[in-house]
Structures are given as C-alpha cells and as structure tokens.
C-alpha positions in Angstrom: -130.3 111.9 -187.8 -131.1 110.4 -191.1 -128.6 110.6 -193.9 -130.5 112.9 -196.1 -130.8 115.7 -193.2 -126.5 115.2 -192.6 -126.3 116.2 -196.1 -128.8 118.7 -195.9 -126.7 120.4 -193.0 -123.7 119.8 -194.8 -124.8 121.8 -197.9 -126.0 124.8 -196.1 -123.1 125.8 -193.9 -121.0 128.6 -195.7 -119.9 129.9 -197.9 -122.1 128.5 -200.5 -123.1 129.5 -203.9 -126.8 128.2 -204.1 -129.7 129.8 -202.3 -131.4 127.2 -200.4 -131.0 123.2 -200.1 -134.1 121.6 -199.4 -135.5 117.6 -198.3 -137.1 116.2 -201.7 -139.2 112.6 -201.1 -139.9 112.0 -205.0 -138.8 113.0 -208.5 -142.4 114.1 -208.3 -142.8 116.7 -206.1 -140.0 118.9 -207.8 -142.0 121.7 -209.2 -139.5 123.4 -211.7 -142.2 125.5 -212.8 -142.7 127.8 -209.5 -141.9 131.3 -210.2 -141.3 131.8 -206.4 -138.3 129.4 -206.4 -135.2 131.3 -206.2 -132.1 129.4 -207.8 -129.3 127.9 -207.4 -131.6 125.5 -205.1 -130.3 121.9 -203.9 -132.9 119.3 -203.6 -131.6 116.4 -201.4 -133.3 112.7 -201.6 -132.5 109.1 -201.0 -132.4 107.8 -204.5 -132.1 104.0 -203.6 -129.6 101.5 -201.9 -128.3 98.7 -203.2 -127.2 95.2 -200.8 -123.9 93.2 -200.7 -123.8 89.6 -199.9 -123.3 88.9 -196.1 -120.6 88.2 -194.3 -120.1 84.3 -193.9 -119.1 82.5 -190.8 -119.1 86.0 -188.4 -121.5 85.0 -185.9 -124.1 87.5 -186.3 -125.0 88.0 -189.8 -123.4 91.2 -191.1 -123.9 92.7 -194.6 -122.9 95.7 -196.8 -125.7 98.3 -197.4 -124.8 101.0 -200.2 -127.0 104.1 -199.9 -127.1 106.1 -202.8 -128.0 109.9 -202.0 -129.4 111.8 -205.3 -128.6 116.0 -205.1 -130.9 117.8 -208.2 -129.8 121.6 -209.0 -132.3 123.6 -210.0 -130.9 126.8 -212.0 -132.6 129.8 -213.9 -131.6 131.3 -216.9 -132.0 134.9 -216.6 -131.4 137.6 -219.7 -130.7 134.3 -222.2 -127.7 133.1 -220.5 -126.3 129.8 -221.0 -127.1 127.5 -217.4 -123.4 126.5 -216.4 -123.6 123.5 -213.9 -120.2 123.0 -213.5 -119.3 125.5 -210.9 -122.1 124.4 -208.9 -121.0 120.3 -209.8 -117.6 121.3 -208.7 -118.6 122.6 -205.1 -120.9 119.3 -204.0 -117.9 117.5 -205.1 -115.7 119.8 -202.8 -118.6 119.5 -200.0 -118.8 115.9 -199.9 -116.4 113.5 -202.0 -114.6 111.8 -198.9 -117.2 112.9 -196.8 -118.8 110.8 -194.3 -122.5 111.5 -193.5 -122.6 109.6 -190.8 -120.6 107.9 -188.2 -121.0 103.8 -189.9 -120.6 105.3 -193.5 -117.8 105.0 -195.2 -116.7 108.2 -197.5 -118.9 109.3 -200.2 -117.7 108.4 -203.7 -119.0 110.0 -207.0 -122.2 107.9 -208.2 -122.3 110.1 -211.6 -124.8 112.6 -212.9 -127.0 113.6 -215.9 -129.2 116.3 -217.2 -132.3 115.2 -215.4 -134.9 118.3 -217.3 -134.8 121.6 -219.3 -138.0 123.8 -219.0 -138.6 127.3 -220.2 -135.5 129.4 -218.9 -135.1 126.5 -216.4 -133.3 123.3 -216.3 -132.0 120.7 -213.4 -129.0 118.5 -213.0 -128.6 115.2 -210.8 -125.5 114.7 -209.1 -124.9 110.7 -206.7 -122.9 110.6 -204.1 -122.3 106.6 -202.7 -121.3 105.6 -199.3 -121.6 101.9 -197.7 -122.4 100.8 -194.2 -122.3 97.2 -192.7 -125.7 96.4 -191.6 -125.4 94.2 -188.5 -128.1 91.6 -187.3 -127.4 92.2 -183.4 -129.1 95.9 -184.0 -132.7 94.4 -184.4 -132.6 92.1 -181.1 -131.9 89.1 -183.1 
C-alpha cells in the first residue's frame, strides 16, 4: 500500500466532516471550478521528499528519507458565508498528527499550511503532514 492510499483510508473512516477524500497526482488536475464537486472534499498527494545524509560505518548503507504528504480542502461558500478552515484544519490534525502511515514511518508531524486559491464562492487550503523512514540498501539486492 503506498502512503498516499494509507492516508486516503485514514481520512475516510468515520465520523468525518468532509464529503469525500480523493488521490490527487498534480496541483494541476484540481478543478475547483466543477459545479458537480460537493465540499468539504480532501485531495490527498505526495508533495515531495526530501533525503538525510546516510548512515556511516553500518555496513549496508542506510539513509533517512522524509516524505512529505500535501492534503488540499476544497470548501464552498454557500448564501455569502465566510469559508472557516479551521474546524476542518483541526480534524486532519486529530486524524493524523502522531500517526503512522505505515509500518517504517515514523509519526506524522505538522509540515504547515497556506491558503493555496480563492475562486468565485470557492477557495482551497493546503495542509503537510511529515513522517521519515530509513531507506535501507539491502532492500534493492545490493
């Protein structure tokens, strides 16, 4: 199971206060502007990963891989009311600070956020979550 997809399952169990959470590959294929999109919706990607130095003097050489997962909210204004992201910030926290997505990752920790866009009566948020795994040499054969 790949890391997204753990998150994904970890989002939809219940109760839960957004409508669907979906696998996003790019920035690019969130379409803010379909009508048929109901909201609160989760869109779960791999934003990047970032590398430690290895592991000196080990044997087999180890190093630290830190996956960064990126989790966009998509919400709808409806009747002119303000989009509140906080009660739907404050339940990813509650789902998956100290989580771990898989068995060789260490505990998510908070990666930050920002607004990421605001359309017409529309407007998204992006929430990181970190975790680190030790990447071992001795998995590829070497």
């Amino acid at each position: 199971m790949s890391i997204v997809q753990a998150v994904i399952n970890r989002l939809k169990t219940t109760p839960k206060p957004w409508v669907d959470v979906k696998a996003l590959g790019a920035l690019t294929q969130l379409d803010m502007a379909k009508s048929g999109t109901r909201t609160p919706t989760l869109y779960v990607f791999q934003t990047g990963e970032t590398t430690g130095g290895g592991v000196p003097g080990s044997g087999p050489y180890l190093q630290t891989v830190r996956p960064t997962i990126g989790i966009v909210i998509v919400e709808r204004s409806v009747n002119g009311k303000e989009i509140d992201f906080e009660p739907l910030r404050a339940q990813l926290k509650q789902r998956l600070f100290g989580w771990s997505p898989l068995p060789q990752h260490e505990p998510f920790w908070l990666g930050g956020g920002r607004l990421l866009s605001v359309h017409t009566a529309t407007a998204s948020w992006m929430d990181n979550f970190v975790t680190e795994y030790t990447e071992d040499q001795n998995r590829y054969g070497a």
